[in-house]
C-alpha positions as MATLAB code, in Angstrom:
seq = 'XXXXXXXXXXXXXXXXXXXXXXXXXXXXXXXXXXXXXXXXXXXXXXXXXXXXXXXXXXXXXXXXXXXXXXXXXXXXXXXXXXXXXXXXXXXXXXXXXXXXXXXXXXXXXXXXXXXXXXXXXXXXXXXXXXXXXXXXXXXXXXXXXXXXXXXXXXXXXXXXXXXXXXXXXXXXXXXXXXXXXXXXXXXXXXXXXXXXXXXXXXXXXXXXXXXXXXXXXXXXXXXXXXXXXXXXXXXXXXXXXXXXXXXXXXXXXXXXXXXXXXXXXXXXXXXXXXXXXXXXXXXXXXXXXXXXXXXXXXXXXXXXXXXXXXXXXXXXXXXXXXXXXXXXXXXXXXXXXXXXXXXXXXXXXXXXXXXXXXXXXXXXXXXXXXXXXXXXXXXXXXXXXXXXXXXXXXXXXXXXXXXXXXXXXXXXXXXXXXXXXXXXXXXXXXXXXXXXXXXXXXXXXXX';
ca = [
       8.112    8.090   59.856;
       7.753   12.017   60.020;
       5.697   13.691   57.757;
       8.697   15.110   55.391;
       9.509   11.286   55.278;
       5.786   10.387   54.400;
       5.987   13.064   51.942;
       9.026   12.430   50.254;
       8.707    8.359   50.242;
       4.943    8.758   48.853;
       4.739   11.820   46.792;
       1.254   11.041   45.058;
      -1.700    9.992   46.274;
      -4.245    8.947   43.256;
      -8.206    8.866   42.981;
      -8.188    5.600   41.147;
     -12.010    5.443   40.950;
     -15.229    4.954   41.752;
     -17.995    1.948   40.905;
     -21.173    1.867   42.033;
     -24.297   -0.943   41.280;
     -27.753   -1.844   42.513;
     -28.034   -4.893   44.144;
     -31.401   -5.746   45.166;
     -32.877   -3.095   47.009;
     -29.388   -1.872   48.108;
     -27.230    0.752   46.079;
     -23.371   -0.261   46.543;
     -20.753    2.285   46.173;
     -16.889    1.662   46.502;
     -13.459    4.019   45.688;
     -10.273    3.381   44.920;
      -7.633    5.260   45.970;
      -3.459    4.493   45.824;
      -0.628    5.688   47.493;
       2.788    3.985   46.031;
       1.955    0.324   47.259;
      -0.855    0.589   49.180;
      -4.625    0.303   47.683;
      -7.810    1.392   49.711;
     -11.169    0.126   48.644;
     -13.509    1.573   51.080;
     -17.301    0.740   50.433;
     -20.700    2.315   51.067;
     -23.931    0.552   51.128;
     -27.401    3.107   50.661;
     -30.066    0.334   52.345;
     -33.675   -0.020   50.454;
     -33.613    2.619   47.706;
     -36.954    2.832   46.126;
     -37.229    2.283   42.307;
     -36.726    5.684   40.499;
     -35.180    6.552   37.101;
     -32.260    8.328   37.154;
     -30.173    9.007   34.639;
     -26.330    7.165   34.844;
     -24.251   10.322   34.613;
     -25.919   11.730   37.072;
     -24.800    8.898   39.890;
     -21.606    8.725   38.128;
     -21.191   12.476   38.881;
     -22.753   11.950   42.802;
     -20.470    9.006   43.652;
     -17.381   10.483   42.427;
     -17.963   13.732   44.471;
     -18.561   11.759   47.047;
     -15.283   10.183   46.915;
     -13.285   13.623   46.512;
     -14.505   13.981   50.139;
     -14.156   10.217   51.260;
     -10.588   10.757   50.074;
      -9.383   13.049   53.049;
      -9.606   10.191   55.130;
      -6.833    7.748   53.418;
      -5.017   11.232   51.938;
      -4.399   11.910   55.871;
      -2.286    8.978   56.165;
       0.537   10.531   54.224;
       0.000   13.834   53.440;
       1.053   13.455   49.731;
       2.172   16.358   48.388;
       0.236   16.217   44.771;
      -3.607   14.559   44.854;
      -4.140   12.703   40.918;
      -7.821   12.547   40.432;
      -8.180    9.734   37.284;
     -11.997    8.753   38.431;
     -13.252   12.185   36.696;
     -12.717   15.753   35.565;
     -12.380   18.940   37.756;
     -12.976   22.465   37.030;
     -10.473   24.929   38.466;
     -13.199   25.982   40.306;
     -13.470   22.693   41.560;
      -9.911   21.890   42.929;
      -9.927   25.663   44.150;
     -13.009   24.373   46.361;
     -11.944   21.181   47.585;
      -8.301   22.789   48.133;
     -10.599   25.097   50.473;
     -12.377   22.458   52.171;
      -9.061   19.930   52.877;
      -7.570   23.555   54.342;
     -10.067   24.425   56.665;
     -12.000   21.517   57.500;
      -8.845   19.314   58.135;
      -7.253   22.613   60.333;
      -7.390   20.616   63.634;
      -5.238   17.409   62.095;
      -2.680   20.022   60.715;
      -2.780   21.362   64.140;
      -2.160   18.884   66.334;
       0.261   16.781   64.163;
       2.618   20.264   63.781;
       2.033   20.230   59.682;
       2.916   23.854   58.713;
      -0.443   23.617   55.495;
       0.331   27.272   54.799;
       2.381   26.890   52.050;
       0.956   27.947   48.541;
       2.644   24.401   47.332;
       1.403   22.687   50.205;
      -1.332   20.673   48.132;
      -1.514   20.494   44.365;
      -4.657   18.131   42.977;
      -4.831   17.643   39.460;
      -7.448   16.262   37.942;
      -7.026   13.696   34.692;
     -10.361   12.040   34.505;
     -13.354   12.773   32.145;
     -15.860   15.126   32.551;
     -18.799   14.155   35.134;
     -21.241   17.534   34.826;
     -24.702   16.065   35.058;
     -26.321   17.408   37.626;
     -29.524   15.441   39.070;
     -33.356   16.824   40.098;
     -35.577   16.271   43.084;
     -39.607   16.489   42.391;
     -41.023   16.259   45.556;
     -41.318   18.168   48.717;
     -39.678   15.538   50.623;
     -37.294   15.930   53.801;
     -34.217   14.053   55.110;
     -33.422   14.212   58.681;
     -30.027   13.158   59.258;
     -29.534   11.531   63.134;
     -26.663   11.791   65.172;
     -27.867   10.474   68.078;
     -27.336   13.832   70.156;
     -29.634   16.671   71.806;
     -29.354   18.459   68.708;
     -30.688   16.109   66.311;
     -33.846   15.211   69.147;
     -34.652   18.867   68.784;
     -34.590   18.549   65.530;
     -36.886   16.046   65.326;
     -39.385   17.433   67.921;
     -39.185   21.007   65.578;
     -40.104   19.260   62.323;
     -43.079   17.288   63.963;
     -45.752   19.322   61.731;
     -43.908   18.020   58.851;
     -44.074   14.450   59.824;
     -45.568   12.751   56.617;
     -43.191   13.942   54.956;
     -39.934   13.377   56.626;
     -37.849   10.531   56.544;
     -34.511    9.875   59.152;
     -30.955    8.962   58.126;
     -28.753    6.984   59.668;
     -24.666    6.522   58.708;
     -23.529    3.183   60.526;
     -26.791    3.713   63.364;
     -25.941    2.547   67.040;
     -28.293    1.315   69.149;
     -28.684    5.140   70.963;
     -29.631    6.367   67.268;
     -32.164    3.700   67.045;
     -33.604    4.358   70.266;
     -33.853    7.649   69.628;
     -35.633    7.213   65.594;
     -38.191    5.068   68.002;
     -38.829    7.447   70.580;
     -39.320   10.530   68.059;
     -42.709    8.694   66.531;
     -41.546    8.941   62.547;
     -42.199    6.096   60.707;
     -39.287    5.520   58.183;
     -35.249    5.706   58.672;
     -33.057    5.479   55.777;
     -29.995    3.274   56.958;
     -26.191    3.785   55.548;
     -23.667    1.483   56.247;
     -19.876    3.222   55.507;
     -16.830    1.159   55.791;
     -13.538    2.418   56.965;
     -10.572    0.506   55.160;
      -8.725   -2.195   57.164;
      -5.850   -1.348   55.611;
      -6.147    2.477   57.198;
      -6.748    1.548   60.385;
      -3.198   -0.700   60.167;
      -1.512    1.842   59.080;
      -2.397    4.253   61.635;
      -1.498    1.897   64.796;
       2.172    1.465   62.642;
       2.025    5.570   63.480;
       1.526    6.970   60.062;
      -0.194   10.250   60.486;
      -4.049   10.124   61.953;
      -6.616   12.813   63.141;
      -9.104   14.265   62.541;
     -11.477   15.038   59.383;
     -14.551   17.537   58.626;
     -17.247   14.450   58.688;
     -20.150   16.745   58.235;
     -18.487   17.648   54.779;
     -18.535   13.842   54.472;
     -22.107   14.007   55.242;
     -23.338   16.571   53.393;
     -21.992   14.559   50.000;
     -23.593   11.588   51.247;
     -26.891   12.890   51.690;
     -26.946   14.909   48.497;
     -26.607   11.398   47.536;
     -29.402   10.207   49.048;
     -31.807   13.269   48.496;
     -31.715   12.237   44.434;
     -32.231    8.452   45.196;
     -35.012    9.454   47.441;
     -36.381   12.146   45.806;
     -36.609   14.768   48.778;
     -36.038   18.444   48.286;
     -35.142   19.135   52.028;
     -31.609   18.060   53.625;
     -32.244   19.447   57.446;
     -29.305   19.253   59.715;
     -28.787   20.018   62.946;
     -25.928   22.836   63.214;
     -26.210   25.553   65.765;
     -24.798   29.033   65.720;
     -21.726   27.986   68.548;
     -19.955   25.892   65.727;
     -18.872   29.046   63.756;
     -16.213   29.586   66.470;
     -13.089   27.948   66.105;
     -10.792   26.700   68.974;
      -6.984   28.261   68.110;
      -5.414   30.728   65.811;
      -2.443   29.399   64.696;
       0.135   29.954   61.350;
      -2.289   33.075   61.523;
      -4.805   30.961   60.471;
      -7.943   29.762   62.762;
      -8.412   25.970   63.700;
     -11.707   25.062   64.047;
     -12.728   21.525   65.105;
     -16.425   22.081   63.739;
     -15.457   23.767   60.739;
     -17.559   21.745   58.474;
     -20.715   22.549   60.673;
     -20.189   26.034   60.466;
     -22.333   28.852   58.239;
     -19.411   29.165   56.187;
     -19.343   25.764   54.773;
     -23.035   25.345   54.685;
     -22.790   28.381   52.167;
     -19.979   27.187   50.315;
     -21.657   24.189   50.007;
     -24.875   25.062   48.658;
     -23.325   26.796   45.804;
     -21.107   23.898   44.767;
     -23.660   21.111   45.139;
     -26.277   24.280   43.304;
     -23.364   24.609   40.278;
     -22.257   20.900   39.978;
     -24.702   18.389   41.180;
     -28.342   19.055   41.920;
     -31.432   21.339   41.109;
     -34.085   22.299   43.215;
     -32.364   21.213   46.250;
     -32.283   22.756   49.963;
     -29.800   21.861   52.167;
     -29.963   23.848   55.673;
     -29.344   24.000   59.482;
     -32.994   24.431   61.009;
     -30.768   24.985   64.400;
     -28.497   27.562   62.740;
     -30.350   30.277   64.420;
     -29.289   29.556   68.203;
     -26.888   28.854   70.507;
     -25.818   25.458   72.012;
     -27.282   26.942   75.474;
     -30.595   27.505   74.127;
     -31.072   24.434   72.115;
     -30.554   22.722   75.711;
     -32.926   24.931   77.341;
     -35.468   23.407   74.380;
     -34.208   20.215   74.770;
     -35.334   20.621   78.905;
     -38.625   19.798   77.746;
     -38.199   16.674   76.138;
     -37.816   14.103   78.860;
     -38.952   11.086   76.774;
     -35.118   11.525   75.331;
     -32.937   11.793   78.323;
     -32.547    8.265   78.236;
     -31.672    7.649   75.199;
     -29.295   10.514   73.655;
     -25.663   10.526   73.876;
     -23.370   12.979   72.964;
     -19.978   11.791   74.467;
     -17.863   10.570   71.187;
     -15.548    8.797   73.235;
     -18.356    6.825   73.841;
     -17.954    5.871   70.115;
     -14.004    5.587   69.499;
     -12.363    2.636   68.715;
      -8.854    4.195   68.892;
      -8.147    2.535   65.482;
      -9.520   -0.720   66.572;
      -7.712   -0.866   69.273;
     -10.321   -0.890   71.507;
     -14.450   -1.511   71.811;
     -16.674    1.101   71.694;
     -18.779    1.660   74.983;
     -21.962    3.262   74.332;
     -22.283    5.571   77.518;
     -21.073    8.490   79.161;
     -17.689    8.558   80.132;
     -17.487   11.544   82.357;
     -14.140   12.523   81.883;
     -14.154   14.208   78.628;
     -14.903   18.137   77.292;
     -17.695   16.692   75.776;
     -19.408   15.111   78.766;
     -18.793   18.293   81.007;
     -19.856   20.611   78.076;
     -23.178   18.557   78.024;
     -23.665   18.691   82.072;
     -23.154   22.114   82.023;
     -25.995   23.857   79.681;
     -28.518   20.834   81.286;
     -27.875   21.808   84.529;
     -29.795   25.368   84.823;
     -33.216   23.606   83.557;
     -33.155   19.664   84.534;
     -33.383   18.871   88.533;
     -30.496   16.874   89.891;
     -32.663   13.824   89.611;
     -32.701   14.766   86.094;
     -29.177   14.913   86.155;
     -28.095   12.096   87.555;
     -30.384   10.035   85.634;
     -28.138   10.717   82.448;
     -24.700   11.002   83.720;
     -24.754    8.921   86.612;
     -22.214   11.239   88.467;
     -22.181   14.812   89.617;
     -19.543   16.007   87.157;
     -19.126   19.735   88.637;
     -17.720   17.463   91.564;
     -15.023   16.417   89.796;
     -11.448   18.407   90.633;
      -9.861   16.827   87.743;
     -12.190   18.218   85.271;
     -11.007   21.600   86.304;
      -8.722   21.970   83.144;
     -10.374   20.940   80.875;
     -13.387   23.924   82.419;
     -10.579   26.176   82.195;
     -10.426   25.716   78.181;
     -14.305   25.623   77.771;
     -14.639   28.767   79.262;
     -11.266   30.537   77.920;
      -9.688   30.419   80.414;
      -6.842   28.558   78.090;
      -5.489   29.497   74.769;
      -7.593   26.094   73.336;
     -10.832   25.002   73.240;
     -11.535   21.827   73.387;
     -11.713   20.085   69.978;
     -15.118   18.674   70.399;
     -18.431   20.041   68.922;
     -18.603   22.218   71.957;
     -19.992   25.580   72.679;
     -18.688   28.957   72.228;
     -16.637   30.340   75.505;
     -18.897   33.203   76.262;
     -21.825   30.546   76.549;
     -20.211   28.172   78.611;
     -19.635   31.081   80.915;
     -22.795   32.122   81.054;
     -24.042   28.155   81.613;
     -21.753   28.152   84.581;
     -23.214   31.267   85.881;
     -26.588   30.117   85.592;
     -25.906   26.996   87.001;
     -24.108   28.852   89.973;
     -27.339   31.089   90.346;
     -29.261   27.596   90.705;
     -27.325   25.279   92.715;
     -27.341   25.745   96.416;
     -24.001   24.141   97.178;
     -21.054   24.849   95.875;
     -19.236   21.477   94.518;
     -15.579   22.131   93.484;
     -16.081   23.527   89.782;
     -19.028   26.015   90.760;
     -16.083   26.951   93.822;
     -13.714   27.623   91.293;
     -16.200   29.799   89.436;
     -17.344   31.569   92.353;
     -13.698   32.412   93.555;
     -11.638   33.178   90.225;
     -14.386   33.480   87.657;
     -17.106   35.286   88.870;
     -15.110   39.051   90.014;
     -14.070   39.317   86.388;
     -17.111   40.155   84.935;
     -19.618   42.658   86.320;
     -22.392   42.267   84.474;
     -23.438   38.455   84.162;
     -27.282   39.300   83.750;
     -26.882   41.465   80.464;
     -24.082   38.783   79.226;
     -27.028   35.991   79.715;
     -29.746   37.473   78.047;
     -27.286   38.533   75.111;
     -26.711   34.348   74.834;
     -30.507   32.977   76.052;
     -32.597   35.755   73.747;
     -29.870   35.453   70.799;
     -31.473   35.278   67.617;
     -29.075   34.529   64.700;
     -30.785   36.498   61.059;
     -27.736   34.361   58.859;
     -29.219   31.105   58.097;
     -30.254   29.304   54.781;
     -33.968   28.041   56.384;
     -36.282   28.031   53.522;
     -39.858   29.940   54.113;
     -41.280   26.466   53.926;
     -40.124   26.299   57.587;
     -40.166   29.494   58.874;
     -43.006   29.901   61.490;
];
């Protein structure tokens, strides 16, 4: 079906609601969400939560935030037009928000399935429930580390090494890279998630009801306020850099941007909702918010222990709605994998290199297109947590600088890229020396 015939055979989609209970060690959280005849009970499960009192309303009010968010990803399917919230009560302040967030941080699935979301009607959510306005405390200086499994999150967790005793990891469904990498980064203690998608979603998208993409880092940021009040730690430090701010298309006048949920803008937004409706004395922050992908590689140069072990490729982690098996490496063929290769390449040796990716990937013809969108050369970018285009130009210049051959993508640099600019050493040092003042790191972490 298209979307108008999605729309107009399921015109509501309801948050049923929410249930949470401790069993054991292990805190259990579930949703439920409707759409006409169809029922979704995804389930979380928070592994080993200490014993700490904490008052009911105030989970009751975490949880069902939690499942505003978890919504998008069954909402999707459809597109209803009107979102009936029954599992609590929102503010206007609050639907204005989460309006906001579905907007923006769901841009790239509006893109890409041709969903014209510009429309002052294009969403209503009204909300039914009761009241849920207890907001929750944290006591102690502790800090929560989410892992990816990435460079990002290994800097991360080199950077935050004088802060040890205090930190603990987190983990949302680890893989085995994740694990490797909690081992290899010497901290003793990683709190483990386990989120499960609906089977009933992941039917319904291989019967071609609408699918794409969804602002997980929104997802995450719920999840570990979550987790910070169960926990008791103050500190939520993720691992967003400066290049996620820019978006990959403008389009209904509007910009797309795959990372939007990683960017400044939401980590703002989101510290004054989650400072207004759910937790005191909490800091939630990008320690990596200051720089660029390009330098975070040139820091992550250093820390050969990791090379090994991190992975950044996603399709590396796809299932293609369970169509297929996940395969835990590389693939070499994606914007991702190139993106990767080409801010490594100006500080690791072709040993280095080769050691990760197994391939020379500037080799490759057929990655020439999807260069050409990395660097601008495209209307595009690549929707991937990718760099900005001026940095991937200057990666490809440095790497050009380095190399003394000249495989087929440095050849296509040399020839059609290079000429265009004149002055590549002033565009460098405005990316390697950048210094971004617009962050949310506490003085606790400053020097």
């Amino acid at each position: 079906m298209t979307f108008k015939e999605l729309r107009k055979k399921y015109p509501e989609f309801v948050y049923e609601s929410y249930a949470w209970e401790l069993k054991g060690k292990d805190f259990h959280l579930s949703f439920c969400f409707k759409n006409g005849e169809i029922e979704f009970n995804p389930s979380v499960i928070i592994k080993d939560v200490p014993e700490r009192k904490i008052d009911k309303h105030v989970l009751d009010n975490l949880v069902f935030n939690l499942g505003m968010i978890e919504m998008f990803s069954y909402w999707k399917a459809t597109c209803s037009k009107k979102i009936i919230v029954k599992a609590g009560k929102l503010d206007k302040k609050q639907i204005d928000w989460f309006k906001d967030v579905l907007l923006n941080g769901m841009g790239q699935f509006f893109y890409e399935n041709k969903i014209n979301f510009t429309a002052l009607d294009f969403v209503e959510i009204i909300s039914e429930g009761k009241p849920l306005t207890k907001k929750g405390k944290v006591t102690k200086n502790g800090i929560l580390i989410p892992i990816g499994g990435g460079k990002d999150s290994a800097v991360t967790l080199e950077l935050m090494k004088k802060f040890k005793k205090e930190v603990d990891c987190f983990a949302l469904n680890p893989n085995s890279n994740i694990q490797e990498m909690f081992k290899a980064s010497g901290y003793s203690k990683m709190i483990i998630c386990e989120r499960k998608i609906e089977d009933k979603l992941l039917e319904l998208n291989r019967q071609g009801y609408l699918n794409g993409h969804t602002p997980f880092v929104a997802y995450l940021s719920f999840l570990t306020v979550l987790v910070s009040i169960l926990f008791n730690k103050k500190y939520i430090v993720f691992s967003n850099e400066d290049s996620s701010n820019e978006g990959n298309v403008k389009w209904l006048g509007r910009e797309i941007n795959h990372q939007y949920s990683k960017t400044y803008d939401f980590e703002k937004k989101f510290r004054k909702y989650y400072s207004d409706y759910l937790v005191e004395s909490l800091e939630y922050f990008s320690i990596l918010r200051l720089m660029y992908e390009l330098q975070i590689a040139r820091i992550f140069s250093y820390m050969k222990n990791y090379f090994p072990i991190f992975l950044s490729c996603n399709e590396s982690q796809k299932t293609y709605s369970g169509t297929k098996k996940k395969t835990g490496k590389w693939c070499g063929e994606c914007s991702k994998c190139l993106f990767v290769y080409m801010i490594l390449y100006p500080f690791l040796s072709e040993e280095e290199l080769l050691s990760i990716f197994n391939e020379d990937l500037f080799a490759k013809k057929e990655l020439l297109p999807i260069l050409k969108e990395l660097i601008g050369e495209k209307e595009v970018k690549p929707f991937e947590c990718v760099g900005t285009r001026k940095e991937a130009l200057v990666a490809l210049y440095l790497a050009y600088k380095k190399s003394p051959e000249r495989p087929v993508l440095l050849k296509y640099f040399e020839k059609e890229i290079l000429p265009k600019h004149k002055d590549w050493e002033t565009m460098s040092l405005e990316v390697m020396d950048y210094w971004n003042k617009k962050n949310f790191i506490p003085d606790y972490f400053k020097d």
